[in-house]
ZARO-662402 format. One line per 5 residues: their letters; for each residue x, y, z of N, C-alpha, C, O. Coordinates in Angstrom, 1 decimal. Layout:
# residues N
A = X/Y/Z/X/Y/Z/X/Y/Z/X/Y/Z ~ ...
//
This chain:
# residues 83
XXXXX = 117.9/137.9/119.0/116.7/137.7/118.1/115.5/138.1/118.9/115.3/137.8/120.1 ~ 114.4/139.2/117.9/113.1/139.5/119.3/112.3/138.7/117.6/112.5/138.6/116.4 ~ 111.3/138.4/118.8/110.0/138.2/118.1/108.7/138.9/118.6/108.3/139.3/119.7 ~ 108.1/139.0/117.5/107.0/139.9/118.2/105.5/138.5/117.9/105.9/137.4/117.5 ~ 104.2/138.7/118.1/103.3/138.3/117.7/103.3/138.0/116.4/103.9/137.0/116.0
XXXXX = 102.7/138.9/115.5/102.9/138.8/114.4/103.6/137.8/113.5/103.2/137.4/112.4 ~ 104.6/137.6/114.1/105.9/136.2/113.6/105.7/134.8/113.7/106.1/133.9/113.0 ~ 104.9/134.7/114.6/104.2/133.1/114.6/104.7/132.4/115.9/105.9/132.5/116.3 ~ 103.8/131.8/116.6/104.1/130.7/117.7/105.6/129.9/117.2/106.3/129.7/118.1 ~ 106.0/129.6/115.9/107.2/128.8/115.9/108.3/129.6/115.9/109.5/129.3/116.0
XXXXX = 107.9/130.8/115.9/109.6/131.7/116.0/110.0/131.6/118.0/111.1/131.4/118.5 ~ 108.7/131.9/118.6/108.4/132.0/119.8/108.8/130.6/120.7/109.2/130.7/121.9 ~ 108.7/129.5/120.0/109.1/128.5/120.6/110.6/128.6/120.2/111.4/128.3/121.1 ~ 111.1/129.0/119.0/112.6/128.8/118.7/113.5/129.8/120.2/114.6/129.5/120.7 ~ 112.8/130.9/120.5/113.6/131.4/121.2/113.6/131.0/122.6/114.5/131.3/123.4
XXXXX = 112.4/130.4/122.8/112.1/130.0/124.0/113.0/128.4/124.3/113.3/127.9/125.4 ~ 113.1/128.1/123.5/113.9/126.5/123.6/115.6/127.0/123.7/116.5/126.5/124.3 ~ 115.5/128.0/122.7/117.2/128.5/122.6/117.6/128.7/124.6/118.4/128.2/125.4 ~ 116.8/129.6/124.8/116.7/129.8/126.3/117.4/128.4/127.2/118.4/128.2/127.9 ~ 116.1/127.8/126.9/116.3/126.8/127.8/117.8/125.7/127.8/118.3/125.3/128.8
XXXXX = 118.3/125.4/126.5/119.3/125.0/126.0/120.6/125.8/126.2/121.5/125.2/126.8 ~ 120.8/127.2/125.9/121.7/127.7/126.3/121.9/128.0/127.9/122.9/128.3/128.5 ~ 120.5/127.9/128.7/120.6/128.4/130.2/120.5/130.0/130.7/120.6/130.6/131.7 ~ 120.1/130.3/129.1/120.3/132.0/129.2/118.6/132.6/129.0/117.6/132.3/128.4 ~ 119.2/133.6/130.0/117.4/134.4/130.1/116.9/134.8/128.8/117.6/135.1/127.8
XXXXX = 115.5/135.0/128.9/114.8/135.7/127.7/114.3/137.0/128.2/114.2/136.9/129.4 ~ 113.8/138.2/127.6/113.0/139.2/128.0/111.6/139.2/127.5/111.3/139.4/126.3 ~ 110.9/138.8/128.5/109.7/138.5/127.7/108.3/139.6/128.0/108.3/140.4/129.0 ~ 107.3/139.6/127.0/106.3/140.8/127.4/105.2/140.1/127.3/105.0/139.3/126.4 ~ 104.3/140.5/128.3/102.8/139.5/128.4/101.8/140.3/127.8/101.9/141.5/127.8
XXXXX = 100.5/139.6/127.2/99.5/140.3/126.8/99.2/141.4/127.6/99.0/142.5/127.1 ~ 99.0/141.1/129.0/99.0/142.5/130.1/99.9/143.0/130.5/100.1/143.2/131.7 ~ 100.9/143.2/129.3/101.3/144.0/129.9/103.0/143.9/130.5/104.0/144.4/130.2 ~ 102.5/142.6/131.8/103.5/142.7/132.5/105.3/142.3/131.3/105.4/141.8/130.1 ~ 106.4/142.8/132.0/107.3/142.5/131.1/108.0/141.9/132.3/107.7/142.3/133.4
XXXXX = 109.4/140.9/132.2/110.1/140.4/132.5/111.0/139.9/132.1/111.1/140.2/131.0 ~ 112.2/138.8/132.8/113.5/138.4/132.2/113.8/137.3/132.9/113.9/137.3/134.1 ~ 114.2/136.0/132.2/114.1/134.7/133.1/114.4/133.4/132.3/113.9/133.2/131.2 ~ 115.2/132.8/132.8/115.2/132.0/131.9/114.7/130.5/131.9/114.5/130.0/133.0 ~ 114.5/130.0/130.7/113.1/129.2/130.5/113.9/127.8/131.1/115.1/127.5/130.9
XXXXX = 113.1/127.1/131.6/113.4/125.3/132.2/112.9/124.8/131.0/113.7/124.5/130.1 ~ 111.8/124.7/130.7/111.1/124.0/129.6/110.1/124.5/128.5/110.0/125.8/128.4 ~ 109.4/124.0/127.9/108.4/123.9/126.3/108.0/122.7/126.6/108.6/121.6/126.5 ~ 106.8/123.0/126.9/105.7/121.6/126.5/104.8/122.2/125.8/104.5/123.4/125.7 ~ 104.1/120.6/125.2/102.6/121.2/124.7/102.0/120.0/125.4/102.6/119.0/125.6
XXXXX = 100.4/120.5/125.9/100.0/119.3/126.4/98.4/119.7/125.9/97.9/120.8/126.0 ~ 97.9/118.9/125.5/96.4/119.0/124.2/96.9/120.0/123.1/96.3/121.0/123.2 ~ 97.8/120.0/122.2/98.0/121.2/121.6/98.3/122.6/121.8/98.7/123.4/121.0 ~ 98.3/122.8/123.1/99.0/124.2/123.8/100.1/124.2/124.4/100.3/123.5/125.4 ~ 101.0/125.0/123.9/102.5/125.2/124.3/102.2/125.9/125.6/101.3/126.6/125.8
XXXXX = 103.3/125.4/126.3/103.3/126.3/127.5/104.8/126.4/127.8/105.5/125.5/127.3 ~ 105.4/127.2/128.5/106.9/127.7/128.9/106.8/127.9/130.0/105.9/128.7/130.5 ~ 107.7/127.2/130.7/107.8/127.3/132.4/109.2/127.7/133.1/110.3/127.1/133.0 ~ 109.2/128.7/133.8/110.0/129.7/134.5/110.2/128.8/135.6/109.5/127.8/135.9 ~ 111.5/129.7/136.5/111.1/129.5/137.5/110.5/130.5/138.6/110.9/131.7/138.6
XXXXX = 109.5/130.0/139.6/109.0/131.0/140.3/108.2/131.4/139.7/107.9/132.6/140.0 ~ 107.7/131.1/138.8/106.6/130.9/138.3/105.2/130.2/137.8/105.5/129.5/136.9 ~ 103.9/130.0/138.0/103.1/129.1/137.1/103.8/129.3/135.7/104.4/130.2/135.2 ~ 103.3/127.5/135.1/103.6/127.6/133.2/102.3/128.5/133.0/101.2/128.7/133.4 ~ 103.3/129.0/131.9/102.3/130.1/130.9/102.3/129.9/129.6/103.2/129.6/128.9
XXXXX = 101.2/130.0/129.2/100.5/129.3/127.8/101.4/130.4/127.0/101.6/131.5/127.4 ~ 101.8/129.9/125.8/102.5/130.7/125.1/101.9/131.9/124.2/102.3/132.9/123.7 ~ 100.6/131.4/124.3/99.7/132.3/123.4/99.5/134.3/125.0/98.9/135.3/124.8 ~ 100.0/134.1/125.8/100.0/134.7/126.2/101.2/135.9/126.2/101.3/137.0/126.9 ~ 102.2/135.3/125.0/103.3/136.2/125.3/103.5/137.2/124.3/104.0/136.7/123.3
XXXXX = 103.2/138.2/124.3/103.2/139.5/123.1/104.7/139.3/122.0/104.7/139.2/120.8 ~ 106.3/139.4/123.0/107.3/139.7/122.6/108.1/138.6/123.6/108.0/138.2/124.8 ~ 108.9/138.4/122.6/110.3/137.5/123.8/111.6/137.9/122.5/111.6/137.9/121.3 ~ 112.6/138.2/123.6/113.9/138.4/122.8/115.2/137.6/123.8/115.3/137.6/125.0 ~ 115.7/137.2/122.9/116.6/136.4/123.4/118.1/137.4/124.0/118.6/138.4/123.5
XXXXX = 118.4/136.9/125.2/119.6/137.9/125.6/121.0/137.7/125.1/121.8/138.6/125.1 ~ 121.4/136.0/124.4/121.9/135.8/123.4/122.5/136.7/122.1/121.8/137.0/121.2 ~ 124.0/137.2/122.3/124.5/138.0/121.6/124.7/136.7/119.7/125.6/135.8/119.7 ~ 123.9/137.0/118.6/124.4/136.0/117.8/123.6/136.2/116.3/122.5/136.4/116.8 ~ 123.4/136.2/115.3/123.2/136.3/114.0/122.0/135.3/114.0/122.3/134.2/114.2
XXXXX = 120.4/135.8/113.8/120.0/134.8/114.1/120.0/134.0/112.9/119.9/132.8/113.1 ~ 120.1/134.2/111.8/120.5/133.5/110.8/121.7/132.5/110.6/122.0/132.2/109.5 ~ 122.3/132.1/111.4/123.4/131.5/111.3/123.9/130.6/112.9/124.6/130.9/113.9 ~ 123.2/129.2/112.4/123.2/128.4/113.5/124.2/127.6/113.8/124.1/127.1/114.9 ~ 125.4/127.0/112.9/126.4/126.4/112.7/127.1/126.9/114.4/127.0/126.0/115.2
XXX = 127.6/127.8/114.9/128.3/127.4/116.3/127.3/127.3/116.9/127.7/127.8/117.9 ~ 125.9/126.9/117.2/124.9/126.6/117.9/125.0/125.1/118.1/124.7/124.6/119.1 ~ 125.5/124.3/117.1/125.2/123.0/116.6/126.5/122.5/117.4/126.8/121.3/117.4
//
């Protein structure tokens, strides 16, 4: 599943949480730019701002991430073997 901007902060947390839950990396693209692949420890929000924390990384505010796609082979419509 890729999400772009456009799609909304809750598709972005869905894949970002899938991440963390399955233990599998995400490919993610930052407003500058930078792109990467890693997989997520956590999702918090703390005053209202999501943030996603790597490792070897500072957390990064979610509003900072252009694109994230899950490396997760799977239908994203169809969550039943997820469950």
């Amino acid at each position: 599943m890729e999400q772009t901007e456009p799609t909304g902060r809750c598709d972005f947390l869905d894949v970002l949480e899938e991440s963390a839950h399955f233990k599998r990396p995400v490919q993610v693209e930052l407003r500058n730019g930078e792109r990467f692949e890693a997989q997520v420890l956590d999702v918090v929000t703390e005053a209202g701002e999501d943030y996603v924390l790597f490792p070897d990384r500072e957390r990064l505010p979610v509003t900072q991430i252009v694109r994230c796609q899950s490396t997760l082979n799977h239908d994203p419509h169809n969550y039943d073997p997820k469950l």
